[in-house]
C-alpha positions as CSV (number, residue, x, y, z in Angstrom):
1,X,2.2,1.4,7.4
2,X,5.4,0.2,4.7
3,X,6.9,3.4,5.9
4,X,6.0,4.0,9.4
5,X,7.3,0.7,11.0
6,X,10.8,1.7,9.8
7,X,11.4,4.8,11.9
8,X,12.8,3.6,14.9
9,X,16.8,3.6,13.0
10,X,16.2,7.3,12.2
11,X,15.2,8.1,15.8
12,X,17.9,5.6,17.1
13,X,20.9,7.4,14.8
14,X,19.3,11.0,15.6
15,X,18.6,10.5,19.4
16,X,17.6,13.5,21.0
17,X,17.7,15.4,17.7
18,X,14.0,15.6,15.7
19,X,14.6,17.8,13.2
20,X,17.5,15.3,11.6
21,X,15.0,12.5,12.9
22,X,12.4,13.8,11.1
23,X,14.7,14.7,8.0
24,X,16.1,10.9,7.4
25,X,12.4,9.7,7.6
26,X,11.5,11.7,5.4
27,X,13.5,10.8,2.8
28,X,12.9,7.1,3.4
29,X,9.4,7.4,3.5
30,X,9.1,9.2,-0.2
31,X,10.9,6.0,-1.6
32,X,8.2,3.6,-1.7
33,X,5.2,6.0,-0.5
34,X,4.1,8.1,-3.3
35,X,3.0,11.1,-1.5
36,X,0.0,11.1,2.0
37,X,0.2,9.5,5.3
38,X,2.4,6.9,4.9
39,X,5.0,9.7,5.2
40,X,3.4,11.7,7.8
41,X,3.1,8.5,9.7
42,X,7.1,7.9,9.4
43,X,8.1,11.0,10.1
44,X,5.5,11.5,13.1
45,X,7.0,8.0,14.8
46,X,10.5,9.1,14.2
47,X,10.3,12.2,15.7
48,X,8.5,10.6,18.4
49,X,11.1,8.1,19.2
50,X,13.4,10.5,19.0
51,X,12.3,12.5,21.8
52,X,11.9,9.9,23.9
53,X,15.6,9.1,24.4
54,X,15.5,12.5,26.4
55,X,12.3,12.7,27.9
56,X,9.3,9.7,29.0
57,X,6.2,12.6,28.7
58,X,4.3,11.1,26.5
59,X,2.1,14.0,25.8
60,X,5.3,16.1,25.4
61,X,6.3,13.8,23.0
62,X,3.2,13.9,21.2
63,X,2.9,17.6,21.2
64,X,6.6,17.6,19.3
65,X,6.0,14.8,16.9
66,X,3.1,16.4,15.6
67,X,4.8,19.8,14.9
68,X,6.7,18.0,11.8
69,X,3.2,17.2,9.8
70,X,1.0,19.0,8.2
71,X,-2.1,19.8,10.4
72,X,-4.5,19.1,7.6
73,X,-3.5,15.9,7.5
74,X,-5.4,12.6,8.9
75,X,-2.4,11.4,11.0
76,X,-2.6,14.5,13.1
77,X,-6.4,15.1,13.4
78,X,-6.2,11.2,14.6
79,X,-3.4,11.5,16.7
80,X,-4.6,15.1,18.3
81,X,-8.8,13.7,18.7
82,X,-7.2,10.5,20.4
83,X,-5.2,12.8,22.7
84,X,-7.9,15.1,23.6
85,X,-10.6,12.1,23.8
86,X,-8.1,11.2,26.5
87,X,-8.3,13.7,28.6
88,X,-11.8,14.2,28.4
89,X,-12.3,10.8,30.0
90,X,-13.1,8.8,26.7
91,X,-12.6,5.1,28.1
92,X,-10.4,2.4,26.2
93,X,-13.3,0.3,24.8
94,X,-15.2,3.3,23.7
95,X,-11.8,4.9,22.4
96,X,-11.7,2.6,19.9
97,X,-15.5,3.1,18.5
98,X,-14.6,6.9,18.2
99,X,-11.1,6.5,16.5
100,X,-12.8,4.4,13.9
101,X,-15.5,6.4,13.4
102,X,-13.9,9.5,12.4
103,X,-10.2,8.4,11.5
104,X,-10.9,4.9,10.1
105,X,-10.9,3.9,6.9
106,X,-12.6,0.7,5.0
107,X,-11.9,-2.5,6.4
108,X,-10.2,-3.3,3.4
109,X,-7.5,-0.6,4.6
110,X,-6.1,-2.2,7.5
111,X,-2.9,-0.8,6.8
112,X,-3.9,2.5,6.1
113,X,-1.8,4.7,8.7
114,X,-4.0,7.4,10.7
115,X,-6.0,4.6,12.5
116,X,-2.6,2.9,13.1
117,X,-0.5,6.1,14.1
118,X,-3.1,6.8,17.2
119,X,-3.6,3.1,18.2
120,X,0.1,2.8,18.6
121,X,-0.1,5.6,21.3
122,X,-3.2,3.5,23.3
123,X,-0.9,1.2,25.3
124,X,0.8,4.5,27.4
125,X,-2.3,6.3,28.0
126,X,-4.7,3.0,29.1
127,X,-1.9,0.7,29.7
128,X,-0.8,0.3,33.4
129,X,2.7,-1.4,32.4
130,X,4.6,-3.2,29.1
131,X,2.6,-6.3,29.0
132,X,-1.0,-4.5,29.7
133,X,-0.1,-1.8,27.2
134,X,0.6,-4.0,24.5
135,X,-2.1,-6.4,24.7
136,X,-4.6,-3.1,24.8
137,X,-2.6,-2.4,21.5
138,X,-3.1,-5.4,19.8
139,X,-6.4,-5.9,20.7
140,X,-7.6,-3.0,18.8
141,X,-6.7,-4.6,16.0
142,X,-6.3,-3.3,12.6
143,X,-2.4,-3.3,11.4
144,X,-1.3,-4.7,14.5
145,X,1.5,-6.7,13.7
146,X,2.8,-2.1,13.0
147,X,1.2,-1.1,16.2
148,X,2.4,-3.5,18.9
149,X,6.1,-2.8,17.3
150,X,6.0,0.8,17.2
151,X,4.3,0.9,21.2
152,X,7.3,-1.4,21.9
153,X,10.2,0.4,20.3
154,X,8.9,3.9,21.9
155,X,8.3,2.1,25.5
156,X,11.6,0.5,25.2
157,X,13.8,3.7,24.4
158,X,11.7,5.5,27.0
159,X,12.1,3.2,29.5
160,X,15.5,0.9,28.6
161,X,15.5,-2.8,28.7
162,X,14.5,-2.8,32.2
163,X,10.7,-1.5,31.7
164,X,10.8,-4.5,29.4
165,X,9.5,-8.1,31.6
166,X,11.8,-11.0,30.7
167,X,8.6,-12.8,29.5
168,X,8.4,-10.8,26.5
169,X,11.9,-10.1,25.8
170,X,13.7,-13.9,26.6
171,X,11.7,-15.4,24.1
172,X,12.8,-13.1,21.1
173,X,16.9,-13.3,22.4
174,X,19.5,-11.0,20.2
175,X,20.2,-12.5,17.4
176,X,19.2,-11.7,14.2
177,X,17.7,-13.6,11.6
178,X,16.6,-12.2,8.1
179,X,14.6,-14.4,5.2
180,X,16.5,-16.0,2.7
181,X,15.7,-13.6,-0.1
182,X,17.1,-10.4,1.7
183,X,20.7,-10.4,1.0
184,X,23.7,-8.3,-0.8
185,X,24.7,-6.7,2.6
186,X,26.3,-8.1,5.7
187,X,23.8,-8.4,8.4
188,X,24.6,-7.6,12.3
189,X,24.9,-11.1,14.0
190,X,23.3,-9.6,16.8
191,X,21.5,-6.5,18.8
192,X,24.4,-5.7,20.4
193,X,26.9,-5.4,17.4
194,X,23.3,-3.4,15.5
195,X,23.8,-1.6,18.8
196,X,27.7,-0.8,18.1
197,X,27.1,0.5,14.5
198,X,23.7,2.8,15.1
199,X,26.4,4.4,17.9
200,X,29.0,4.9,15.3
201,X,26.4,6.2,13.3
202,X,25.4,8.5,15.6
203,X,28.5,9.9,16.7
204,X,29.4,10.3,12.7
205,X,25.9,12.5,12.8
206,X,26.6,14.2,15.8
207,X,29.0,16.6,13.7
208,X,25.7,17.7,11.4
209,X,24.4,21.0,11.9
210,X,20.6,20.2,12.2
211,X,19.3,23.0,10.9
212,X,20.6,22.4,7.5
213,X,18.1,19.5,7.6
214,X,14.5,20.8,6.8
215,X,11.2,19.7,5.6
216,X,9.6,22.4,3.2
217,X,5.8,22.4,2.5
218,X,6.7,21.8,-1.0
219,X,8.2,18.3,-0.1
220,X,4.8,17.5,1.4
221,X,2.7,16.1,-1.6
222,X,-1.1,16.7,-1.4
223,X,-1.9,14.3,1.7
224,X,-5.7,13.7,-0.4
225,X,-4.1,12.2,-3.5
226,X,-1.7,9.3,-3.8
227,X,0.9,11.3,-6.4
228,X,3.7,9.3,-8.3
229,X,6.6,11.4,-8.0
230,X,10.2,9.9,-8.6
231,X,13.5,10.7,-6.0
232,X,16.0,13.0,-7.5
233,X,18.9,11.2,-8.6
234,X,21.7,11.0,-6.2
235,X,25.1,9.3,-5.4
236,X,27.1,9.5,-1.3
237,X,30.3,8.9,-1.9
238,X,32.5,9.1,0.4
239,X,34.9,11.2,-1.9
240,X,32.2,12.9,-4.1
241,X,28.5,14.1,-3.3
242,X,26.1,14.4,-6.3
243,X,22.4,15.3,-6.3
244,X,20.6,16.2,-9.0
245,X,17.4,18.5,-9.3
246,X,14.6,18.6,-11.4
247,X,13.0,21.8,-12.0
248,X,9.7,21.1,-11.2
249,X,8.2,17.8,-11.9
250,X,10.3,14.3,-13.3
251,X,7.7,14.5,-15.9
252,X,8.3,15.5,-20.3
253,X,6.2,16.5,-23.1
254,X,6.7,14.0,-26.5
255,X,8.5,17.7,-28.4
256,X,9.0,18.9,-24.7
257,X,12.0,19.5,-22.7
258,X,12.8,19.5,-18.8
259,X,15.7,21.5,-17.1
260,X,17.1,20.1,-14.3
261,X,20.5,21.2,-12.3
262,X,23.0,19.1,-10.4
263,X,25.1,20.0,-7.2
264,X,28.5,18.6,-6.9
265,X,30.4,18.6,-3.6
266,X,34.2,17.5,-3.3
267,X,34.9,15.8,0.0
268,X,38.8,15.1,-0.3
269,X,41.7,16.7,0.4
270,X,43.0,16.9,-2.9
271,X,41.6,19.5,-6.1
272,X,39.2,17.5,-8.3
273,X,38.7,18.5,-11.8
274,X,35.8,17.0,-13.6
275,X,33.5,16.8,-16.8
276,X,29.8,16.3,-16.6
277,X,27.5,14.7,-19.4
278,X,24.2,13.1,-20.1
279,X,23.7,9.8,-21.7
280,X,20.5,9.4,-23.3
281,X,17.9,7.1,-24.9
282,X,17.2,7.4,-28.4
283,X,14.9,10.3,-29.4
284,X,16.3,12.9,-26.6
285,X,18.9,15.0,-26.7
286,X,20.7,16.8,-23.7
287,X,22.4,20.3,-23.6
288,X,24.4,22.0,-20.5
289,X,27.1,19.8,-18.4
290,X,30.9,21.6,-19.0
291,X,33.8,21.1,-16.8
292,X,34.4,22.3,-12.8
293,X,37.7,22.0,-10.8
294,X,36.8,22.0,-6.8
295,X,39.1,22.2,-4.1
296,X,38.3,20.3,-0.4
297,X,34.5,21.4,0.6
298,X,33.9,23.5,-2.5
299,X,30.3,22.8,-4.5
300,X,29.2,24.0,-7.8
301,X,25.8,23.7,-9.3
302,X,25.4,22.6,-12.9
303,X,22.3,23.3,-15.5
304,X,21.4,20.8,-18.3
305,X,17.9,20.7,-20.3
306,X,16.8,17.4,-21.4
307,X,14.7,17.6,-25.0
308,X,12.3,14.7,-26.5
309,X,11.6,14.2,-30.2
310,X,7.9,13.7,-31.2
311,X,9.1,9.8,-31.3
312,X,8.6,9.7,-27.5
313,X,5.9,7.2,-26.9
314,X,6.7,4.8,-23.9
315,X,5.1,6.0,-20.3
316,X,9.2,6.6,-19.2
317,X,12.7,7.4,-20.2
318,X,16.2,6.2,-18.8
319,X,19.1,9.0,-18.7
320,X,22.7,8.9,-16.5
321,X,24.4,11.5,-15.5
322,X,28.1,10.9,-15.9
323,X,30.0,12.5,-13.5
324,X,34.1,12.0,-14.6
325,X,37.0,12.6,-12.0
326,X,40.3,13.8,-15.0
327,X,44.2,13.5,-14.6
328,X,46.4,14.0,-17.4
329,X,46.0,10.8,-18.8
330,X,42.1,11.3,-19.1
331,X,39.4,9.7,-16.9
332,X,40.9,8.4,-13.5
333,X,37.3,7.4,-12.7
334,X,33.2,7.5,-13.7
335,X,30.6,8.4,-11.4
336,X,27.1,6.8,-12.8
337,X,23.8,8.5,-11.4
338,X,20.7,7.5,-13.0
339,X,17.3,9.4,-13.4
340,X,14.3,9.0,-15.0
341,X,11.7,11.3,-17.1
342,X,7.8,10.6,-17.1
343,X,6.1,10.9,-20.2
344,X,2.3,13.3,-19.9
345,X,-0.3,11.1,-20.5
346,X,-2.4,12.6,-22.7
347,X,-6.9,12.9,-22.4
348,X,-10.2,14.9,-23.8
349,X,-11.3,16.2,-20.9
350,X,-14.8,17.8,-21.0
351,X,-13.9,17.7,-25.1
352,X,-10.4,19.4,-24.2
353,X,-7.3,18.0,-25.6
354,X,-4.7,18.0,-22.0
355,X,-1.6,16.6,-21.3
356,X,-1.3,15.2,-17.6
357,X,1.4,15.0,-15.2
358,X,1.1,12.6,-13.1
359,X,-2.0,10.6,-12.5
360,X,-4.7,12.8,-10.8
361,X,-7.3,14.9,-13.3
362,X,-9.4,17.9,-11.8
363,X,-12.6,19.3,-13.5
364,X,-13.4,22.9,-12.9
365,X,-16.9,23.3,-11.3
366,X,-19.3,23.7,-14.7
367,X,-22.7,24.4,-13.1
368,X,-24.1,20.6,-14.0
369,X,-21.6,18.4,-12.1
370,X,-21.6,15.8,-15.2
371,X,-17.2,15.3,-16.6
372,X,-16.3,13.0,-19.0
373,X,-12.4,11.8,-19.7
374,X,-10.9,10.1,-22.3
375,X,-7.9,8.4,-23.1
376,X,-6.4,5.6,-24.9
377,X,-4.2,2.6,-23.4
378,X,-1.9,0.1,-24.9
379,X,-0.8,-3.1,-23.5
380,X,1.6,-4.8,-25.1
381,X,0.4,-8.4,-24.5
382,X,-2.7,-10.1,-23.7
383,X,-2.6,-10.5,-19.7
384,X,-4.7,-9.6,-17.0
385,X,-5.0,-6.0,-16.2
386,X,-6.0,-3.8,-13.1
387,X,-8.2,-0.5,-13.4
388,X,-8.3,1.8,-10.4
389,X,-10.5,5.2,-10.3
390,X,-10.3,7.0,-7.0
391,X,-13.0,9.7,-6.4
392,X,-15.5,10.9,-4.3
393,X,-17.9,11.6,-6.5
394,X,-20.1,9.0,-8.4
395,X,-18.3,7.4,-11.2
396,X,-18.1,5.1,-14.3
397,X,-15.2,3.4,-15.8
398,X,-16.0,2.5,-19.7
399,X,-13.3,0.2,-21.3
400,X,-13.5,-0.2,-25.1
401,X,-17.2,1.0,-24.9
402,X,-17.9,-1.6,-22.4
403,X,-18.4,-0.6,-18.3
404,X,-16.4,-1.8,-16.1
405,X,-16.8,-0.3,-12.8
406,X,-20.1,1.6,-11.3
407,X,-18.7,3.2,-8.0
408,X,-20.3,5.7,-5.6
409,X,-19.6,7.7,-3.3
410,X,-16.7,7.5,-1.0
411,X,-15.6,9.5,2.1
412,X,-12.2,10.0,1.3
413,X,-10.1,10.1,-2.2
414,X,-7.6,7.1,-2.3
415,X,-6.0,5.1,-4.9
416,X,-3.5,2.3,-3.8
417,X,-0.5,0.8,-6.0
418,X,-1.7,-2.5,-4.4
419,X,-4.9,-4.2,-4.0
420,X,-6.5,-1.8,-0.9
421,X,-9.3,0.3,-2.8
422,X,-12.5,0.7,-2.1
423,X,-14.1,-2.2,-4.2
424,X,-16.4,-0.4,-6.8
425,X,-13.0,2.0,-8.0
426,X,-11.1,-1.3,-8.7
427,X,-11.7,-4.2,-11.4
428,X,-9.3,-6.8,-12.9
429,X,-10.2,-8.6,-16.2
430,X,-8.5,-9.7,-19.2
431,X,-7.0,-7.3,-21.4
432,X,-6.1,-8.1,-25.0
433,X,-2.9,-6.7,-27.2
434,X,-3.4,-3.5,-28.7
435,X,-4.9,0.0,-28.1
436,X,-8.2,0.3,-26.2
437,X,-10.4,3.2,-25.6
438,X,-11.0,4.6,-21.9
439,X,-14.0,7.0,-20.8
440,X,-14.2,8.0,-17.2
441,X,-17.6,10.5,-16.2
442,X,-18.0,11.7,-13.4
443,X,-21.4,13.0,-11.3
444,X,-20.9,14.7,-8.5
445,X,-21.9,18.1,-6.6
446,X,-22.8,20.8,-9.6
447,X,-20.7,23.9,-7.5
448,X,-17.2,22.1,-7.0
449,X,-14.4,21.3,-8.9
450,X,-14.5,17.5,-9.0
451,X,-10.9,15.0,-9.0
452,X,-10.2,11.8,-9.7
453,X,-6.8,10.1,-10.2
454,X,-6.3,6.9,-11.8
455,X,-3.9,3.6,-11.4
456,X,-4.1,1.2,-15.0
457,X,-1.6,-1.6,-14.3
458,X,-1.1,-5.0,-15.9
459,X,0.0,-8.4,-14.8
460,X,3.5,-8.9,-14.8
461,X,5.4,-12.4,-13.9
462,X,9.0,-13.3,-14.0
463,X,10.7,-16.4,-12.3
464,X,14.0,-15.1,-10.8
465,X,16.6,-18.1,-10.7
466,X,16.1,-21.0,-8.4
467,X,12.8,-19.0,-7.0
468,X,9.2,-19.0,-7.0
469,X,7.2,-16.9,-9.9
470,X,6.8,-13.4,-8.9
471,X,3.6,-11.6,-9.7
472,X,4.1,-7.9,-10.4
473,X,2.4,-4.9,-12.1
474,X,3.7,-2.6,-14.8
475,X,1.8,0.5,-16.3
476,X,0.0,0.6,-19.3
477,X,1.3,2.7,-22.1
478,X,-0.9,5.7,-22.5
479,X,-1.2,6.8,-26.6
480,X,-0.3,10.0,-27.4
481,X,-2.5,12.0,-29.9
C-alpha cells in the first residue's frame, strides 16, 4: 500500500481528468513498486479521486477507476466481487469473511493492496455518514492506517469540508508537520498554501492535451510476479526535456550490448545546438550520440548501443548521459542524466546453461514435474543474509549443499523486497565471505510449466551523521560462468 496511499496529489492536480490522473500515478507507483498491485492500487485510487471532483456516484466512480487496470488483476476482481456482493445484499460483517476469503492474502500481508483497495470503498456503501463510514473502515482491519485515509480523502473531495464533522477534522487543524529526517525541499506551512500550489499546478496542467498521456499493456508488468525493472533515465528542465529509452529490458550480457535511444525536446525560445555522449564504467564502451541543433518545440531522437567486456562481473553498471548546450566559446552548460544496466544472472536449469533477466525462472512442463536450478552467489563479507523463493509449487532451497528452506504450496506467487513472504519461501542466517553454491528444485503439477522467482539480499548497515544505524539490504553478486 507504499504506492496507493499517495494518489490523492495526482487526482488533486488532474481533477476531473483520469486519464492524466491515472498517467502521473502511474509513473509514481513504478518507482518504488516493482511491477503488481501496488500500481494497480495507485492508479485505481487516483482515477477514483479524480472523478469524484465531478461526480459523488460512487458506483460511477468505481465503474471508471477500474477501466485503467488490467482485469486480470487482483485489485479489480476484489474491487468488482465487493461491488457486486453489495448489491446482492451481502451484509457488512459477512462482507468482510468473503473479501478475505477470496481476495486476502496471509496475515503476514497486511499491506498487501487488493484486500485494502476494496475495504477502502466499505465506508460509502455500509456507512450511513463520515464518522460511521470510517469506523466501518477501520474496523476491518488489515492496512488500516491506508484505508481510513484513502475513504477520507475520496469522501472529502466528494463531499468538501462540509461532509467532514468538526470532531474529526478540529483535532488534526492545517498545519503541516513532517519528521525530522524528511528534508531538502520547502514544505507548505499549511493546507491552505498546499492548497494554493496543487491549484497552480493544476491550471499549469490544464494546457496538457490528455490523450498524449496513456498507459500501454506493455507498461503493465506481469501482475503474478514481483519484476525488478529500473525507470528510464530522465531530466524536466524547464529549458530542456530529456528521456532516455532502453530498448527492451535495462538488463546486459558480460560480452553483450544494449541499445537504447534518447528524445530531446527544446523548450526555449532561442535555437539550441548540442552534443550528446556516454560516460562509462570501466569495461564498456558506448557508440552513437553526435550533435542536434533544435529550434523552440523541436525534438530529435538519438541511438547509442552500450557494449560490456567479458570483465563485467558486478550485479550492475553506472553510465550518464551527457547532454551539452554549445556557443562559440564551447560548453555554455552540462545536462547529467544517469542510468543503469543489470547484469543476467547466470543458472543450470534442468542441466541448461541460461542467462536470466531479471529474477523470475520458468521451467517448461517436462512430463515429471521434478526442476532443479543452480547458481552461484558471492557476498563480499561475512554478514547476515536473506533468501526468498516465491512459488506455488513445492520447493527446496539448498545453500552450499545444506537446505535451508522446505516450502509448500502457496495460493498465490509472491516475493517481497521486505520481510512479507510467506514464511517457508524466506530464511535469514549467516552468510560467510566467498562464493557459495545454490540449488533450488522444484515439485509441482507434471503438465504445467512451473515459475519461481527469487530475492538473495544481504545485511547492510550504515550510520548517516548525527543519526541512528540504518539497517538495509543489498544484492548478492551472482558469478558468472
Amino acid at each position: 500500500m507504499g504506492s496507493p496511499i499517495r494518489s490523492e496529489i495526482w487526482a488533486a492536480v488532474c481533477a476531473g481528468r483520469p486519464k492524466l490522473a491515472a498517467f502521473f500515478a502511474w509513473q509514481d507507483a513504478v518507482v518504488d513498486h516493482a511491477g503488481g498491485e501496488g500500481i494497480y492500487g495507485e492508479i485505481f485510487n487516483a482515477v477514483a479521486e479524480s472523478m469524484a471532483f465531478v461526480s459523488d456516484d460512487i458506483f460511477r466512480i468505481v465503474d471508471e477507476a477500474l477501466k485503467y487496470i488490467p482485469t486480470s488483476c487482483r485489485v479489480y476482481k476484489a474491487v468488482s466481487d465487493t461491488i457486486k456482493w453489495y448489491k446482492e445484499g451481502v451484509s457488512y460483517v459477512d462482507m468482510r469473511a468473503k473479501l478475505l476469503e477470496k481476495h486476502g492474502s496471509h496475515p503476514l500481508h497486511f499491506t498487501d493492496a487488493p484486500q485494502n483497495i476494496a475495504i477502502g470503498l466499505i465506508g460509502f456503501l455500509y456507512g450511513s455518514d463520515f464518522g460511521d463510514g470510517m469506523l466501518k473502515v477501520a474496523n476491518y482491519g488489515y492496512d488500516a492506517d491506508c484505508t481510513v485515509a484513502t475513504y477520507a480523502a475520496l469522501y472529502g473531495i466528494m463531499y468538501g469540508t462540509a461532509g467532514i464533522p468538526a470532531k474529526w477534522s478540529d483535532p488534526i487543524g492545517d498545519l503541516i508537520l513532517l519528521s525530522k529526517e524528511v528534508r531538502g525541499f520547502r514544505c507548505p506551512a499549511n493546507l491552505d498554501e498546499l492548497t494554493d500550489r496543487t491549484i497552480r499546478m493544476y491550471n499549469i496542467l490544464l494546457q496538457e492535451d490528455e490523450d498524449k498521456y496513456v498507459i500501454t499493456d506493455e507498461d503493465f508488468a506481469d501482475y503474478e510476479v514481483q519484476q525488478y525493472t529500473l525507470p528510464e533515465g530522465e531530466l524536466r528542465d524547464e529549458a530542456v526535456w530529456i528521456t532516455l529509452k532502453y530498448d527492451g529490458s535495462p538488463v546486459i550480457t558480460t560480452d553483450g550490448s544494449r541499445r537504447m535511444s534518447f528524445r530531446v525536446r527544446n523548450n526555449t525560445y532561442a535555437r539550441w545546438n548540442m552534443r550528446f555522449s556516454i560516460t562509462c564504467p570501466d569495461n564498456f564502451i558506448a557508440t552513437g550520440g553526435g550533435y542536434a541543433s533544435l529550434e523552440h518545440g523541436e525534438e530529435a531522437v538519438y541511438e547509442a548501443t552500450v557494449s560490456a567486456g567479458a570483465d563485467f562481473r558486478r550485479s550492475q553498471a553506472d553510465f550518464v548521459l551527457n547532454v551539452d548546450r554549445l556557443n562559440e566559446e564551447g560548453i555554455w552548460k552540462r545536462y547529467y542524466i544517469p542510468f543503469v544496466l543489470v547484469r543476467t544472472s547466470h543458472w543450470v536449469i534442468d542441466g541448461e546453461h541460461t542467462d536470466v533477466d531479471g529474477n523470475v525462472i520458468t521451467f517448461a512442463a517436462n512430463g515429471t514435474g521434478k526442476h532443479v536450478a543452480e547458481t552461484v552467489l558471492y557476498s563480499a563479507e561475512r554478514r547476515p543474509s536473506r533468501f526468498n523463493i516465491a512459488t506455488t509449487e513445492k520447493m527446496k532451497l539448498f545453500v552450499d549443499g545444506r537446505q535451508v528452506l522446505d516450502g509448500g504450496v502457496n495460493p498465490t506467487l509472491r516475493n517481497s523486497y521486505s520481510t512479507l513472504n510467506f514464511p517457508d519461501q524466506e530464511t535469514e542466517f549467516l552468510l560467510e565471505a566467498g562464493e557459495h553454491s545454490l540449488r533450488v528444485e522444484l515439485d509441482g503439477d507434471a503438465g504445467k510449466e512451473q515459475v519461481f522467482s527469487f530475492v538473495f539480499t544481504a545485511k547492510k548497515c550504515t550510520t548517516p551523521e548525527g543519526g541512528r544505524p540504518l539497517v538495509a539490504y543489498e544484492f548478492l553478486e551472482n558469478v558468472v560462468g
